[in-house]
N, C-alpha and C positions, 0 to 999 in steps of 0.2 A: 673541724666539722665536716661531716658527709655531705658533699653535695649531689652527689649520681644517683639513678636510680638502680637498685639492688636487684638483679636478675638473674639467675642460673646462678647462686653461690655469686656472683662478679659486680662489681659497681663500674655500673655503663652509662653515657650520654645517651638521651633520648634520641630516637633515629630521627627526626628534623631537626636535632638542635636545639630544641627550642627550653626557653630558662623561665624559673618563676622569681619574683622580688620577694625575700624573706622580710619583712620589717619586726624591730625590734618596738613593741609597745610602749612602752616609758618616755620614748622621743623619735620615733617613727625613721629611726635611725635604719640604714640597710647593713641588715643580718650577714644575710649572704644571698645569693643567685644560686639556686636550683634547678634540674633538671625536671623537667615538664613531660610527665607522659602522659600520652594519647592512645586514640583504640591501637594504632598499631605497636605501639610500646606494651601494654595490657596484652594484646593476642601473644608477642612475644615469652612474655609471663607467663602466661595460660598455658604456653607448649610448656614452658619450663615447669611448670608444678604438673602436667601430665607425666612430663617423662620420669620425673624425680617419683609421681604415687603407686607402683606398681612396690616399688624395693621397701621405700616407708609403712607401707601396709605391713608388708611381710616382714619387717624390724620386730625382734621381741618388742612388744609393750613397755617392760622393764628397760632395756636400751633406752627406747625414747623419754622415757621416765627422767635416764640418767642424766640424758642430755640437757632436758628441762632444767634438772636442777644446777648442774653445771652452769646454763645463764645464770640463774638466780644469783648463784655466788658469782660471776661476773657481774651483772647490774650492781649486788653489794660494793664491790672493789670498785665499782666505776660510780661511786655514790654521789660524789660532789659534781665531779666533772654532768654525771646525767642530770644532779638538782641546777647546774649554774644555766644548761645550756636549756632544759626547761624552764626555767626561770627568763628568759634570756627572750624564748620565741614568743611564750603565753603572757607573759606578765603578773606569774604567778607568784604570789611570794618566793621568797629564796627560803622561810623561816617553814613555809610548808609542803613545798616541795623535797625537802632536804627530812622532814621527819612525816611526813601523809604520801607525798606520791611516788618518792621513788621506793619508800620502804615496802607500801602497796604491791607496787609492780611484781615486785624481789618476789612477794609473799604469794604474790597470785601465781607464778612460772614455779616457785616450790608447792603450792596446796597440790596443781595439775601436776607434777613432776610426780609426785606421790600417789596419785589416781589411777596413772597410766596402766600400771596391772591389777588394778583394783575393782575398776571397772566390771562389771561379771554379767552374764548371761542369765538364763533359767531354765528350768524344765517344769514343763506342763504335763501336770498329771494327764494323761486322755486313758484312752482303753486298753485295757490287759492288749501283750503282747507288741506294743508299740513305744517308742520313746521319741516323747517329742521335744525338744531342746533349743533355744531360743539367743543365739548371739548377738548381740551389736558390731553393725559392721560400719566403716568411715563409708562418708559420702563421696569421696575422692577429694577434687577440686573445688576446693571454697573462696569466694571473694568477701570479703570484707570491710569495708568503708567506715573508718574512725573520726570524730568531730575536732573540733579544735580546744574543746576545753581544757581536759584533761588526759593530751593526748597519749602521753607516756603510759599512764595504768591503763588507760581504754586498748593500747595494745596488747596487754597484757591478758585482761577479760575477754579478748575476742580469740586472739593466738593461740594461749594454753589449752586452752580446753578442743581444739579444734586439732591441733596435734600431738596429745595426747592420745585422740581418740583416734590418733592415725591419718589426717588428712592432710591434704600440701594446700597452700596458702598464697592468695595474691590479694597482699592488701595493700588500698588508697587511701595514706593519712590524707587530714588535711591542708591543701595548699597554702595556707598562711601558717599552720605549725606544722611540718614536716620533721623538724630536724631532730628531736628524738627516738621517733621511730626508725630514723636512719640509720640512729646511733643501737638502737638495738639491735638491726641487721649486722653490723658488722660487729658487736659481741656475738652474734650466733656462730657468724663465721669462725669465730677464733677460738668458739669452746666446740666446730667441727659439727654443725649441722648441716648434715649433705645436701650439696648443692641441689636449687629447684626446689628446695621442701616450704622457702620462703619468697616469698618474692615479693620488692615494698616499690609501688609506683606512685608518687606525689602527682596528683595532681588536679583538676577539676572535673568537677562534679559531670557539667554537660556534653565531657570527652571523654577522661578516662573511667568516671564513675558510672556515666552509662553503658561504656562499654561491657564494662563488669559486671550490672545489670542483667544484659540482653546475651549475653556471649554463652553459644550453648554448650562449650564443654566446663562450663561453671556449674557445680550441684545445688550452690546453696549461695547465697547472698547473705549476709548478716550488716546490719545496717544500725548505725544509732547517729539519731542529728534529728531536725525538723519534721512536724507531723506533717509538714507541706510538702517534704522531699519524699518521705517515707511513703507516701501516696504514691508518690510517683514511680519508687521502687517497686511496690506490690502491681503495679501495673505492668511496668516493664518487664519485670518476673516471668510475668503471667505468661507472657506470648513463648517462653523456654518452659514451662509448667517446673521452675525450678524453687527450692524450697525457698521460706525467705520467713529470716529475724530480725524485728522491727523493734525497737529502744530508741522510745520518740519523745516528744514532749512532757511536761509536768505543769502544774500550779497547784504544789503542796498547799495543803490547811494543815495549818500548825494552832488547833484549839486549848487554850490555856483555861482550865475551869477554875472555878472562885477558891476551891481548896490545894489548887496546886501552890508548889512550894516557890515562891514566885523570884527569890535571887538566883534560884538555878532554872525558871523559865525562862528570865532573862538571858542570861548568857548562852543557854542552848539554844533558844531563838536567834540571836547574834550570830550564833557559827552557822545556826542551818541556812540564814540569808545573804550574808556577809561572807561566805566564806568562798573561794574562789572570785571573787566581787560579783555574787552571786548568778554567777555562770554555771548553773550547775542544773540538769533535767527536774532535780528532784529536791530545788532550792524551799525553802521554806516561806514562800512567795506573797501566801495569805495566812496574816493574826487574824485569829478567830478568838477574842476574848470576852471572857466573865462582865456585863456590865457592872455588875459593882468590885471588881476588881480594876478596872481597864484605866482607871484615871491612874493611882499607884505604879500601877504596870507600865504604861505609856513614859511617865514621867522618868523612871529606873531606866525603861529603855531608850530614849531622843539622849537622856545620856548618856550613855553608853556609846549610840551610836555616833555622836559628836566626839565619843574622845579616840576613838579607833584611828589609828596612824596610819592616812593615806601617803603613800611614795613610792619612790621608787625601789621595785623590787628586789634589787640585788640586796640592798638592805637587810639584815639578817632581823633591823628592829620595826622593819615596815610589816604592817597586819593587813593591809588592803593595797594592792595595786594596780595599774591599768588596767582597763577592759582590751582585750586580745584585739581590736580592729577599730582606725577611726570611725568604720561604716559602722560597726557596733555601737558604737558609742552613742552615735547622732543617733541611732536605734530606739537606747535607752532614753537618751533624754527626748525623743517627739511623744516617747510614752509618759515622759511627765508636762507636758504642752498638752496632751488628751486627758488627764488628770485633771489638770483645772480646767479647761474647759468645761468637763462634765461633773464639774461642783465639790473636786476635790479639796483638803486642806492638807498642805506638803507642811508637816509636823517638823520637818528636818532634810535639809541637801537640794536634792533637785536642781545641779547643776554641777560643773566641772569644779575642782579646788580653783582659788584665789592664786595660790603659790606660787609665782613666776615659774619656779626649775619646773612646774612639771605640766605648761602651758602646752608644750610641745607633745605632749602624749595623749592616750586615751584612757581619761581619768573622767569618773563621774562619783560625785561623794555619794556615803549612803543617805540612802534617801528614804524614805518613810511616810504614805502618804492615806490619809481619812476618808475612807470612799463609800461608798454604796457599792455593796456584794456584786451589783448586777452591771455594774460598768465595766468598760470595754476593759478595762486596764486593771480589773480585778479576775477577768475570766480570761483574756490573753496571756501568754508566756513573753515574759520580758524579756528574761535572761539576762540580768543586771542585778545590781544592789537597790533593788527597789521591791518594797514590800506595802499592800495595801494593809490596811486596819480595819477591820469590824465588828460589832459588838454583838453580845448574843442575853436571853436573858434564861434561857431552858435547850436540856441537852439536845431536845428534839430540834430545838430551830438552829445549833448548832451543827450537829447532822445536816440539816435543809442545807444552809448555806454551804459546808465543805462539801457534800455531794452537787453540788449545782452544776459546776461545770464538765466538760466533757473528757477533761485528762483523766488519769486515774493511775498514776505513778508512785507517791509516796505522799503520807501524809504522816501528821506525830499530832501528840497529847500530851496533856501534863494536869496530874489527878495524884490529888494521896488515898486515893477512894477505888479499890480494889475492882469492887465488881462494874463502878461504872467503866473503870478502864478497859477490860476485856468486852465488856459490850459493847462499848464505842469502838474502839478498835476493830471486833469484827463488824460491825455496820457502814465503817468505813468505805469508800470505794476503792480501795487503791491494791496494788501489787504488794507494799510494804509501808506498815507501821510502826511508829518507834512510839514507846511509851516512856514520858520523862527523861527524853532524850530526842535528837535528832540526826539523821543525817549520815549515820552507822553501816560501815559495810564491809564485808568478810568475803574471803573469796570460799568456803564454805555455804553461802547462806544466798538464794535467787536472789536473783534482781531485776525486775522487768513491771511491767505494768499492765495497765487494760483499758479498754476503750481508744481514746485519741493518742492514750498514749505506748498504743503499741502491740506487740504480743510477741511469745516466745522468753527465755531466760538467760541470762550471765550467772558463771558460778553457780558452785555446788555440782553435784550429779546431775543437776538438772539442765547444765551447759553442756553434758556430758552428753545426753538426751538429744540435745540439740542440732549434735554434731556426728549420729551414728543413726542405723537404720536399722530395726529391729528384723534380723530373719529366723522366720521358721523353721526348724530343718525334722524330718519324719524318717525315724528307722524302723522296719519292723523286724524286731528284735528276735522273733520265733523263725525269721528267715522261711516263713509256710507262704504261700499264697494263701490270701485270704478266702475263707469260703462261696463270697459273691461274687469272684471270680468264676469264665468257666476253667474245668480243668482239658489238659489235652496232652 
């Protein structure tokens, strides 16, 4: 494992020293000690990705393309070792990291790898004898700040597309899961990404995150974590008038209507909540179900979700494992303490496993709880295996309740009914819908949200968008001085 912070091509100690506690979630066991960077570590980085954007720019496209994919095929070859040591910081399964996050990653550093000279320009018709032509040009210096969930792919969604499009990069995992991102710097280095083009600073949020914030030879900030930090990003920003992409919160509606096909509601429900131990922005948070279907449905689902194998995640046969942080944890469960209090009924879980082996870790079973739409713990983000239930008896008051709150991230449906599906769908609020399914992502296809939860894209062309600046350029092609000119 990498413990330095990766700067200039080199893995260096922080310049005071200074270490963070890596803890293993499963038994709060210590990982490793990492290097801790601060603004002065960060300014460091920033000179480093200046110096290294002049030559990166002017790289064929294609080059950088190559390089891209070059990772790719390294990530592959480094498949286990990246799923164990993910597994290892997150407390992600072993069984899904090893086939969803690191094959992800691979997929997303080859989709950009492939973009790189794909990318194209345009030309604007305007008036005889002129040609006006329109490039994307990199922003230079981007900072970047990635969450603890899923940290391995989330570097990959912010990285690819950002030096593809030509830009050098200083980016802050986060300090409880650093150590895949670490691990990907030093695959760069060894498949020969010139030094300064990356540069990876673990550390927090109120040092080195702001730094990267407020730092003005930074162009762009791209941000995904808390609609409460993301606030405070768009603010910090502000005083640099520097660009800034926000991928913030969620509280999917996941609305099951009375004709959907209800064994495969179930278990698409199951992974969209459930999965990650529903850590996830775009978790499937709120059942929105068929009154006359919900007694059937509920019953299918409490077991389901009582037979799902909580453990430890190294486990190749565990399906749910710790929540990433003790502080998470106490998180999740004070959010099932506000549940009953405001007259919820917990259908299922609502507390840590029984299990002795796994007393020591940050385990909270899936939980499942009967609430009113309008309570706290149905319009707040948990970010745990905790899903509210509520019933509906018409599409329209379906709608009402999944639009209520103010995220507007992801939502799903589940209809064998054609037209209502495309209608709900689009009357949805959200950045992305899944119909008869959940939870689904391509590094082809946006990803981002609206209202509290965000603005701006991951993936697709439209990351590509993200991370370049449209110029105008004007030739006049007749080589005349124009008439409204005078002559002399």
């Amino acid at each position: 494992m990498q413990t330095q912070l990766f700067i200039g091509g080199e893995f260096v100690d922080a310049e005071d020293g200074g270490r963070l506690e890596v803890l293993d979630p499963h038994d709060c066991s210590l990982l490793a000690n990492v290097a801790e960077a601060k603004a002065t570590d960060v300014d460091r980085a920033v000179e480093a990705a200046r110096e290294a954007s002049p030559a990166w720019q002017r790289m064929a496209a294609a080059d950088r393309g190559r390089l891209l994919l070059r990772l790719a095929d390294a990530i592959e070859a480094d498949a286990e070792n990246l799923a164990l040591l993910e597994t290892r910081d997150t407390g992600h399964p072993l069984r899904d990291t090893r086939n969803l996050d690191v094959p992800r990653t691979a997929a997303t550093f080859r989709y950009f790898g492939g973009m790189a000279d794909k990318f194209q320009g345009s030309v604007v018709p305007v008036e005889p004898g002129f040609l006006d032509y329109v490039t994307p040009e990199p922003l230079g210096v981007v900072g970047q700040i990635v969450p603890w969930n899923f940290p391995v792919m989330f570097c990959s969604w912010k990285m690819a597309p950002a030096l593809a499009a030509g830009n050098t990069i200083v980016l802050k995992p986060a300090e409880i899961t650093p150590m895949s991102a670490l691990r990907i710097g030093e695959l760069m280095a060894e498949v020969g990404f010139p030094a300064g083009v990356v540069n990876i600073v673990p550390g927090y949020g109120h040092s080195a995150g702001q730094r990267i914030v407020e730092h003005p030879d930074i162009a762009k900030v791209s941000f995904t974590g808390s609609t409460t930090v993301g606030k405070k990003v768009a603010q910090g920003a502000a005083e640099t008038l520097k660009q800034v992409h926000l991928e913030l919160g969620g509280k999917g509606a996941n609305i099951v209507f009375s004709d959907a096909n209800i064994p495969a509601a179930v278990g698409g429900t199951a992974f969209g909540i459930f999965h990650n131990q529903g850590q996830a922005c775009i978790a499937a948070s709120r059942l929105i179900i068929h009154e006359a279907i919900a007694e059937e449905f509920l019953e299918r689902f409490v077991t389901l979700a009582q037979s799902i194998k909580v453990g430890d995640p190294k486990d190749p046969a565990t399906e749910m494992g710790p929540l990433t942080s003790t502080l998470h944890r106490d998180r999740v469960l004070t959010y099932v303490d506000k549940a009953r209090h405001d007259g919820g009924t917990v259908l299922t879980g609502g507390q840590a496993p029984t299990d002795p082996g796994l007393a020591q870790g940050c385990y909270v079973e899936p939980t499942v709880v009967a609430i009113s739409p309008d309570a706290e713990v149905a319009c707040e983000e948990v970010f745990g295996p905790f899903m509210t239930v509520h019933t509906f008896s018409t599409d329209d008051e379906a709608l009402a309740i999944a639009n209520a709150v103010d995220y507007g991230l992801g939502g799903g449906l589940w209809t064998t009914n054609l037209s209502r599906a495309h209608r709900v769908a689009r009357e949805l609020r959200a950045g992305m819908v899944w119909i008869n399914s959940y939870k689904r992502v391509n590094p082809g296809s946006p990803f981002g949200g609206v209202g509290s939860s965000g603005y701006g894209r991951e993936m697709g062309f439209e990351a590509m968008r993200e991370y370049t600046d449209p110029k105008a350029i004007w030739v006049n092609v007749d080589a005349q001085i124009p008439p409204f000119y005078p002559r002399g």
